[in-house]
MARKE-237327 format. One record per residue (C-alpha): z, y, x. Coordinates in steps of 0.25 Angstrom, whole numbers, plus 5000, padded with zeros to 4 digits. Example, Ala and Ser with C-alpha at 12.3 -4.5 7.8 and 13.67 -1.06 7.14 Angstrom:
up:5031, north:4982, east:5049
up:5029, north:4996, east:5055
//
This chain:
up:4851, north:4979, east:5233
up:4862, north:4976, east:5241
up:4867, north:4963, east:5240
up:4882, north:4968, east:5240
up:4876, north:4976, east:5227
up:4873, north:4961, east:5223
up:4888, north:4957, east:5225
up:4892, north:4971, east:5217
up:4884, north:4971, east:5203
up:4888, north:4954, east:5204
up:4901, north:4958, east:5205
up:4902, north:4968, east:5195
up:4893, north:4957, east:5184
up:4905, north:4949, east:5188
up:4916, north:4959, east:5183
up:4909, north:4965, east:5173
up:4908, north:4951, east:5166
up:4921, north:4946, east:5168
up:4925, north:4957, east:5162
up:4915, north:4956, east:5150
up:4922, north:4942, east:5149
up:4934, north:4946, east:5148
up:4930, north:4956, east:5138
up:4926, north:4944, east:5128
up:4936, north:4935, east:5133
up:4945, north:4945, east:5127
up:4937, north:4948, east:5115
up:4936, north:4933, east:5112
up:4953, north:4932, east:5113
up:4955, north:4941, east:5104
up:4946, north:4937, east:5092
up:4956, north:4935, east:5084
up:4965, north:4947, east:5087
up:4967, north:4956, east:5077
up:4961, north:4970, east:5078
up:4954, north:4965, east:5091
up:4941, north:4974, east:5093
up:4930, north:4964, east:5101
up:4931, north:4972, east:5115
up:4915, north:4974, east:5121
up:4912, north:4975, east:5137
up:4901, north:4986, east:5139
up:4895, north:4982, east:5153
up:4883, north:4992, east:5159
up:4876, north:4992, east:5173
up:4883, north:4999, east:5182
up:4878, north:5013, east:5186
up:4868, north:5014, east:5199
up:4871, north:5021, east:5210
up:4859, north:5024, east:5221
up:4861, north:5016, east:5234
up:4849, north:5020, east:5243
up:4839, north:5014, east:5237
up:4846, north:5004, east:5229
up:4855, north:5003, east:5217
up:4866, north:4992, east:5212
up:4868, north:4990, east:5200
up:4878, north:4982, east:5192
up:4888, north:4981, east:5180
up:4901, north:4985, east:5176
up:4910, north:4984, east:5163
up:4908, north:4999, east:5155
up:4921, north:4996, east:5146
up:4926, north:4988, east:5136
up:4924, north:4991, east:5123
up:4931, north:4988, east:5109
up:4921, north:4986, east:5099
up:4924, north:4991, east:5088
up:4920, north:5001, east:5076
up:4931, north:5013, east:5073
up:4924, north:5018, east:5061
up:4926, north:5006, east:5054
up:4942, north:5005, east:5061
up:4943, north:5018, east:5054
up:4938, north:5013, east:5042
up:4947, north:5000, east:5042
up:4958, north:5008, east:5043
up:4954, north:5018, east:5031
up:4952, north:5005, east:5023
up:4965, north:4998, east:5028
up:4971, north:5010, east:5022
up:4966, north:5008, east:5010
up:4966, north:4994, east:5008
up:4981, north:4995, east:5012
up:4985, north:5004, east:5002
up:4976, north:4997, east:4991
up:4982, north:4984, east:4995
up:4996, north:4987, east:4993
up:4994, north:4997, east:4980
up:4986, north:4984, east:4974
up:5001, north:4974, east:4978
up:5010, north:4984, east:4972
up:5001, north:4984, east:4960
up:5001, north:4972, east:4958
up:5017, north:4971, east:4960
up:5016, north:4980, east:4950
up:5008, north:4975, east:4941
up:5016, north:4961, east:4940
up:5029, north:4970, east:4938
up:5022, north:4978, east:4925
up:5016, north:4966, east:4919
up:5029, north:4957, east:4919
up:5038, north:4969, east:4914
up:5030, north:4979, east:4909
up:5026, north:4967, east:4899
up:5040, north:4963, east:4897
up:5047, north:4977, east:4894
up:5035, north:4980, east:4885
up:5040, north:4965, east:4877
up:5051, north:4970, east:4877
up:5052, north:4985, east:4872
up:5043, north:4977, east:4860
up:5053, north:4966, east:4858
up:5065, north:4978, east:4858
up:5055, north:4984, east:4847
up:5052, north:4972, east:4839
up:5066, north:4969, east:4837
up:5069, north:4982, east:4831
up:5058, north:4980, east:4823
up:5064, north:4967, east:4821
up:5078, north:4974, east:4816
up:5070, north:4984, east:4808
up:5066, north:4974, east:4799
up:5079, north:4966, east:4799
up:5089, north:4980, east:4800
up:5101, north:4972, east:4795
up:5100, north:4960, east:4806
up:5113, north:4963, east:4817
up:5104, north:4953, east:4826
up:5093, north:4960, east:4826
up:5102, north:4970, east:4835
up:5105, north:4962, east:4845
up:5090, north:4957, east:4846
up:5086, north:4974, east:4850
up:5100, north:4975, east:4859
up:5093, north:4964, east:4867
up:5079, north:4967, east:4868
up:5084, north:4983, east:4869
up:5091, north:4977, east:4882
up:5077, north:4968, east:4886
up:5069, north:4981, east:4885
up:5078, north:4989, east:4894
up:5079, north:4978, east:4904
up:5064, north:4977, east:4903
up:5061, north:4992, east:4907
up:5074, north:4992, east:4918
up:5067, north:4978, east:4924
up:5054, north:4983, east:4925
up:5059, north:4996, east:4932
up:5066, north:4988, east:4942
up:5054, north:4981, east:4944
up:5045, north:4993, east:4947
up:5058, north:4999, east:4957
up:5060, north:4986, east:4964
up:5043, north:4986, east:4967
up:5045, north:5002, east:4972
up:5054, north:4999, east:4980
up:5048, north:4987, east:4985
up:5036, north:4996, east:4988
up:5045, north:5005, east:4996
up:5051, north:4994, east:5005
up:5036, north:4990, east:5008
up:5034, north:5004, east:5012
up:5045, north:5007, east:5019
up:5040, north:4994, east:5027
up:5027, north:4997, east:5028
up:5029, north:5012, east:5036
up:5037, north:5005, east:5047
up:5025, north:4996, east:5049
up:5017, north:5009, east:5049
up:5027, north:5017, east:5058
up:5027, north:5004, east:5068
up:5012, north:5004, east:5068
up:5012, north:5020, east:5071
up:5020, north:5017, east:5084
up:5010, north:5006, east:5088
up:4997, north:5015, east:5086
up:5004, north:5026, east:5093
up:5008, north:5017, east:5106
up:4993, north:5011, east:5106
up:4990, north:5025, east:5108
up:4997, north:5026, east:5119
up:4993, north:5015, east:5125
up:4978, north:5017, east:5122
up:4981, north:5031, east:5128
up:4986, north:5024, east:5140
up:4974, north:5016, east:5141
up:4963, north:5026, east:5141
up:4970, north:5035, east:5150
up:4970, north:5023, east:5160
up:4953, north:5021, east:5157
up:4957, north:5007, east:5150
up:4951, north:5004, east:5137
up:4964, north:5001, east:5126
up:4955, north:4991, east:5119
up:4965, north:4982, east:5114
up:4975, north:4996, east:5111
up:4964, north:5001, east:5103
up:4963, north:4988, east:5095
up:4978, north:4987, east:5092
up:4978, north:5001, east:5089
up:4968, north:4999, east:5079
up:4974, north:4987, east:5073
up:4989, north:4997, east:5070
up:4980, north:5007, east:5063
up:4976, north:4995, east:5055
up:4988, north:4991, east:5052
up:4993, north:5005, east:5048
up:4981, north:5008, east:5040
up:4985, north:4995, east:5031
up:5000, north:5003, east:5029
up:4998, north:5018, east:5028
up:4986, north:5028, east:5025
up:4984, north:5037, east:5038
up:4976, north:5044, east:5046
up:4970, north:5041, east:5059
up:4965, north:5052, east:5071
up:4962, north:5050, east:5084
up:4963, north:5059, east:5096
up:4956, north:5061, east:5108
up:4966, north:5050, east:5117
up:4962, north:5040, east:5105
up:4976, north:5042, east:5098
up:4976, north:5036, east:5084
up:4984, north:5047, east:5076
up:4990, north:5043, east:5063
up:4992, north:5052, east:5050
up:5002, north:5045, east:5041
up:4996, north:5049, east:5026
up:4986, north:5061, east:5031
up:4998, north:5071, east:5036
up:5009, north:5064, east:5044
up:5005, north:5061, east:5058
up:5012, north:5044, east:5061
up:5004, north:5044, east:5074
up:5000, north:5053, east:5083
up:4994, north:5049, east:5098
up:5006, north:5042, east:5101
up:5017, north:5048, east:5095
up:5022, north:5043, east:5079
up:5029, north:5049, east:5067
up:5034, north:5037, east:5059
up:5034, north:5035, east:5044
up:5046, north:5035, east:5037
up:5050, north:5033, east:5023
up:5059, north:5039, east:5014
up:5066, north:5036, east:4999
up:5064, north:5050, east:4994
up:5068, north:5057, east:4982
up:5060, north:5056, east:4968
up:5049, north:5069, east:4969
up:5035, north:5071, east:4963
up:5038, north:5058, east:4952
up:5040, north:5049, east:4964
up:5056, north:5041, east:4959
up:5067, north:5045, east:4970
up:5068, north:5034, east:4980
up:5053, north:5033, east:4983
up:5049, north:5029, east:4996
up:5043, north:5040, east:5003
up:5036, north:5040, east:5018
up:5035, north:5051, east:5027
up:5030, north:5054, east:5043
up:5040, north:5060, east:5053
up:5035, north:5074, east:5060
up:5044, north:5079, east:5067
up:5059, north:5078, east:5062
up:5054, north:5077, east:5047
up:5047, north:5068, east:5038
up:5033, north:5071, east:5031
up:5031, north:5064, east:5018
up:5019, north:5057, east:5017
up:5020, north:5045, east:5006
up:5009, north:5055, east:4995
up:5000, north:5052, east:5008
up:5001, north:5038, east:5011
up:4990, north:5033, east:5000
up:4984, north:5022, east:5010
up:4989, north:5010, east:5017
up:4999, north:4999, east:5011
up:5010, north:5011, east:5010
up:5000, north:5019, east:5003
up:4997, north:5009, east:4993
up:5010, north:5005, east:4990
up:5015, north:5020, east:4989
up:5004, north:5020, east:4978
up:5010, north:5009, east:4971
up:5025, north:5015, east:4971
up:5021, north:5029, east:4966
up:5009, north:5028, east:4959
up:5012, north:5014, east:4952
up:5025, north:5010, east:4951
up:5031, north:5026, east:4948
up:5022, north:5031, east:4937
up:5025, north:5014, east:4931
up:5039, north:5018, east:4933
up:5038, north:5030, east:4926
up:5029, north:5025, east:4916
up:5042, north:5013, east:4913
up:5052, north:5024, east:4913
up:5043, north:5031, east:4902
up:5043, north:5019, east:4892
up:5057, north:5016, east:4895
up:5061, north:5031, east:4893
up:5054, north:5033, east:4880
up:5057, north:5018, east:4875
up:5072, north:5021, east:4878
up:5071, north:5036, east:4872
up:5065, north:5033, east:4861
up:5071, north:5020, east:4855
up:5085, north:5028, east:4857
up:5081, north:5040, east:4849
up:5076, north:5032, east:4837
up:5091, north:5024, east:4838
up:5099, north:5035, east:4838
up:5095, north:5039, east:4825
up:5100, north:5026, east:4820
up:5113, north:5021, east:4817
up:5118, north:5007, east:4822
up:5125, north:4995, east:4815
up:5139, north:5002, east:4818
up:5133, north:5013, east:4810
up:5133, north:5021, east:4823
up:5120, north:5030, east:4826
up:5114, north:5040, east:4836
up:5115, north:5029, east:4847
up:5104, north:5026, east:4858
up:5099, north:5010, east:4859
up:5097, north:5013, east:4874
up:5104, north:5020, east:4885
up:5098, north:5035, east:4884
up:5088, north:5037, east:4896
up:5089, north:5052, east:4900
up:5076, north:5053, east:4908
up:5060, north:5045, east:4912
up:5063, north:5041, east:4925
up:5068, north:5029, east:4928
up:5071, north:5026, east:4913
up:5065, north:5011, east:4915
up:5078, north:5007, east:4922
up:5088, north:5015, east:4912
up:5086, north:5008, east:4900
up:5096, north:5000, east:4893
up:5105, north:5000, east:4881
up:5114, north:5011, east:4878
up:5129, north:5008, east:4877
up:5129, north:5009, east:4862
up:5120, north:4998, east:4859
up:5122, north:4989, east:4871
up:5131, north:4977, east:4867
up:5131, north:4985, east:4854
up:5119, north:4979, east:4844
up:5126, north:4984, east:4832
up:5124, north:5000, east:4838
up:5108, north:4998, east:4837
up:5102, north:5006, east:4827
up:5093, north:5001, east:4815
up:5093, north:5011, east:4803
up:5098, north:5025, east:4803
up:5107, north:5024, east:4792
up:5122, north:5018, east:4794
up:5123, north:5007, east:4786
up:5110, north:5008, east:4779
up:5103, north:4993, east:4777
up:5091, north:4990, east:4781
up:5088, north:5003, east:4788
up:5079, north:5002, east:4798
up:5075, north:5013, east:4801
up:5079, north:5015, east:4817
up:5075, north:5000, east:4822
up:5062, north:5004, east:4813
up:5057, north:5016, east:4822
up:5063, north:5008, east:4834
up:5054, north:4997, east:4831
up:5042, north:5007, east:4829
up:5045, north:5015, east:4844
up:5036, north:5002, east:4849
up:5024, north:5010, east:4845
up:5028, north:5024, east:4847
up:5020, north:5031, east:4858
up:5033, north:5035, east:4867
up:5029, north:5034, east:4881
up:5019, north:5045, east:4890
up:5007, north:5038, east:4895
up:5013, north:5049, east:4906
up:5027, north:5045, east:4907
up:5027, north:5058, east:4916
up:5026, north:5066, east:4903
up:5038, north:5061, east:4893
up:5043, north:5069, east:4883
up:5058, north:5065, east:4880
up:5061, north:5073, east:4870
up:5051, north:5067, east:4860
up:5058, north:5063, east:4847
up:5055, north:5048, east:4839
up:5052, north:5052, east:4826
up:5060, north:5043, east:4814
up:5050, north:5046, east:4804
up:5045, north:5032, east:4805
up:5031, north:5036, east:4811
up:5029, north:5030, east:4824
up:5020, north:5040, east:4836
up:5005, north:5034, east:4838
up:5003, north:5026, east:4850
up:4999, north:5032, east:4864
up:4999, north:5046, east:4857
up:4999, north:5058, east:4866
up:4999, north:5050, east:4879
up:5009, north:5040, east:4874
up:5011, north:5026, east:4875
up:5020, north:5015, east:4867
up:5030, north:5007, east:4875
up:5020, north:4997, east:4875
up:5011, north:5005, east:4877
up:5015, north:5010, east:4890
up:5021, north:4997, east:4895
up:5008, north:4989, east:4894
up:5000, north:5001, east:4900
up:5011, north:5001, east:4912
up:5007, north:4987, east:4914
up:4992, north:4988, east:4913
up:4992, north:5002, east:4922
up:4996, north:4994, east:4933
up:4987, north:4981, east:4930
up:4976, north:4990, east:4930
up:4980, north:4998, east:4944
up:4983, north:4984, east:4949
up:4969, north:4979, east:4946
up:4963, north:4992, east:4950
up:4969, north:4990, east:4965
up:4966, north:4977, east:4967
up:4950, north:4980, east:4966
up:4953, north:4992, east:4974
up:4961, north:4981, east:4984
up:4949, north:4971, east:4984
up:4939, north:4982, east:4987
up:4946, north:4988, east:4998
up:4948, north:4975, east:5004
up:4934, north:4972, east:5005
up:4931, north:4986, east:5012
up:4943, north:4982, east:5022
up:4937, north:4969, east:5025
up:4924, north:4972, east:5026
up:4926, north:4983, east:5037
up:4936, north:4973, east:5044
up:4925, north:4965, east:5043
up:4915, north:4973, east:5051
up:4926, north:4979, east:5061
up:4928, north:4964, east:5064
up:4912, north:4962, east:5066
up:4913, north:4973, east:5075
up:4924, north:4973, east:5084
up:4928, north:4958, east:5080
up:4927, north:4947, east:5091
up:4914, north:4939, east:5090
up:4917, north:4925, east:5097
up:4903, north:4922, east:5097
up:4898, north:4935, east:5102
up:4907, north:4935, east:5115
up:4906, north:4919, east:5118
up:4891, north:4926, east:5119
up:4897, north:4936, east:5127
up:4908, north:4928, east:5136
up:4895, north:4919, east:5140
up:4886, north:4934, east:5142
up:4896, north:4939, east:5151
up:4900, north:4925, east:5159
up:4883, north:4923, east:5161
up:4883, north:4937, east:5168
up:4898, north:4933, east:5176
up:4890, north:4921, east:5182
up:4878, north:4927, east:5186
up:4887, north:4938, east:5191
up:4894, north:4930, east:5198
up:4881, north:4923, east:5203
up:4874, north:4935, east:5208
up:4887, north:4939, east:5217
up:4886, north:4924, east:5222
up:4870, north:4928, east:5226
up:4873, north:4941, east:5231
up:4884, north:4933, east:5241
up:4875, north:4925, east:5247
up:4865, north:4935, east:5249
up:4876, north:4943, east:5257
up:4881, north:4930, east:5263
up:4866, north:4928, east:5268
up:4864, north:4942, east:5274
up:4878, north:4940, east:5283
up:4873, north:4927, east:5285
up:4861, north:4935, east:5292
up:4861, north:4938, east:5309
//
């Protein structure tokens, strides 16, 4: 072997090395970054070429790698989706939950106290100051039933704000993926590995994954294409369709008003809110429509039925004043959004003495109306489906009072105290759901990190590896020196 070859493969254990060290230099400065996948150096022996009768060998740097394992990336991300939308369904469950217990308790106390004191005055029909007593707990009951559907409003439309928040974070995240595919496009087309691109990329698609459900495809240039919900392309190579959301108009049993998201083609909007079941919108999307509008509804039905109801047995009575055919609360023409209409009617309002007790003007100790008031506690008014009320039923004044839960039907108390423990129970439900899925995510966090995580220990070994073989590189060239300085020294 010549000893110039000596000089080369020296030189080349030299380079190779430095930049092996460099490699782990880098690796060991970016332990603590986030998303940062350990980077490996994959160092061969360089191909032999004939030279007469002898060959040189030596060493280059192949490439630098990032370790890491894309089966469980796409994993991760199927999880983060999951555990996103499971996160935020289990909050607005619980918000929810503290919003029943407190008033779903207190209207029911309530609607019992408004029947208790007609019970009350149907013992005692010739008491003026029993009237006064059902004026105010007619008037506690109504604000019970408005309160609590304020509650449940204010909670929707907190939902939506959050939302509406949390699309801009997903449409700012679209634009970041589509410009690391262009840069990681750059990249490649230069023969440069993007290794730090790929990391950051990866590290957005996270992030998006915890927001919104989507699906993820990759091309031949290493683009990663997003589909918002299964059917609306948000990223595609480099280009993006942003989100955008819209208060629609009630349709198929969702309230006008309703937040609604959809994905720009072209000069129109697809609507893809029915598809977004995964990610922090996903769940929350859940908790709106599939919680908080059918305990909406199921609210509207008590208070319909409560209102309709009471009113029809008191305007077959007469009050004080001798007048009859008079309603105690303000008629309510229709389900939806009854909660929030209910209240006294003008007759009886600042009027005890209109309140009926018997049906008989003038008649002592007729009781007869503030009895069947009393006994509509224990009728079974309200649809376990409030989607199926009948408002044209009748109160019988036969003095027979409807069996409980007949034919699907529920007493107000009934319903109330079910409202609140449907929603415990889904509450509970969630969190063990919550809980599980946070164990799958960190376990596969966990061994992503044991694989593309940065080991100290492993590359101080590999920092002292590579500057062992830089020394004796730098070793050999110094031989191989004064060798070649001894043969020019020759005459």
């Amino acid at each position: 072997m010549p000893v110039i070859d000596i000089l080369e493969i020296a030189k080349q254990g030299l380079n190779t090395n430095r930049e092996a060290l460099q490699t782990t230099s880098n690796n060991i400065a970016n332990v603590n970054t986030p998303g940062y996948s350990r980077q490996k150096a994959i160092i061969q022996t360089v191909e032999q070429h004939p030279q007469g009768q002898l060959r040189m060998n030596g060493v280059e740097l192949k490439q630098v790698i990032r370790v890491h394992d894309g089966f469980v990336r796409n994993q991760i991300l199927e999880e983060a989706k999951n555990f996103g939308a499971t996160s935020a369904k289990a909050d607005g469950l619980r918000r929810m939950e503290s919003l029943v217990h407190n008033d779903g308790y207190r209207i029911a106390d309530l609607v019992n106290g408004f029947f208790n004191d007609f019970r009350e005055l149907s013992v005692n029909p010739e008491m003026n100051t029993l009237l006064t007593n059902i004026s105010f707990s007619a008037e506690a009951a109504s604000n019970g039933f408005k309160g609590m559907h304020e509650a449940m409003t204010g909670l929707k439309h907190d939902l939506d704000q959050q939302i509406d928040v949390q699309v801009m974070e997903v449409n700012t995240l679209a634009k970041e993926i589509a410009g690391l595919n262009s840069s990681i496009a750059q990249f490649k087309a230069r023969g440069e590995a993007p290794l730090e691109l790929l990391d950051r990329r990866d590290v957005a698609l996270k992030a998006m994954a915890d927001k919104v459900g989507f699906q993820l495809t990759r091309d031949e240039h290493d683009n990663a294409n997003i589909t918002a919900g299964g059917i609306g392309t948000l990223v595609n190579g480099q280009n993006v369709s942003e989100l955008v959301v819209m208060r629609t108009p009630a349709r198929e049993g969702k309230p006008a008003g309703s937040v609604d998201i959809f994905v720009k083609e072209g000069e129109g909007l697809r609507r893809v809110t029915n598809h977004l079941d995964k990610g922090s919108i996903g769940g929350m999307l859940n908790v709106r429509d599939k919680v908080i509008d059918p305990s909406m509804r199921h609210l509207d039905a008590a208070a319909y039925q409560f209102v309709k109801t009471v009113n029809e047995v008191h305007k077959q009575g007469v009050g004080r004043d001798g007048i009859g055919n008079r309603e105690l609360f303000a008629d309510i023409q229709q389900v939806e959004g009854a909660a929030a209409m209910v209240g006294l009617s003008r007759d009886v309002k600042g009027n005890s003495e209109a309140i009926a007790v018997g049906m008989t003007p003038g008649a002592k100790g007729d009781n007869r109306v503030a009895l069947r008031i009393a006994d509509i506690q224990n009728m079974a008014l309200v649809s376990d489906d409030p989607g199926k009320l009948n408002s044209d039923e009748k109160v019988s004044m036969d003095g027979s009072v409807a069996p409980k839960s007949i034919d699907g039907r529920q007493t107000l108390n009934e319903t109330l105290n079910g409202l609140v423990g449907s929603i415990a129970v889904q509450t509970e439900h969630e969190d063990q759901i919550l809980r599980h899925q946070e164990a799958i995510l960190s376990q596969l966090q966990n061994y992503e990190k044991s694989v593309s995580g940065v080991n100290l220990d492993e590359e101080a070994i590999s920092l002292v590896q590579y500057q062992t073989a830089f020394n004796a590189s730098a070793k050999a060239m110094k031989v191989g020196d004064e060798l070649l300085q001894t043969i020019l020294s020759l005459r």
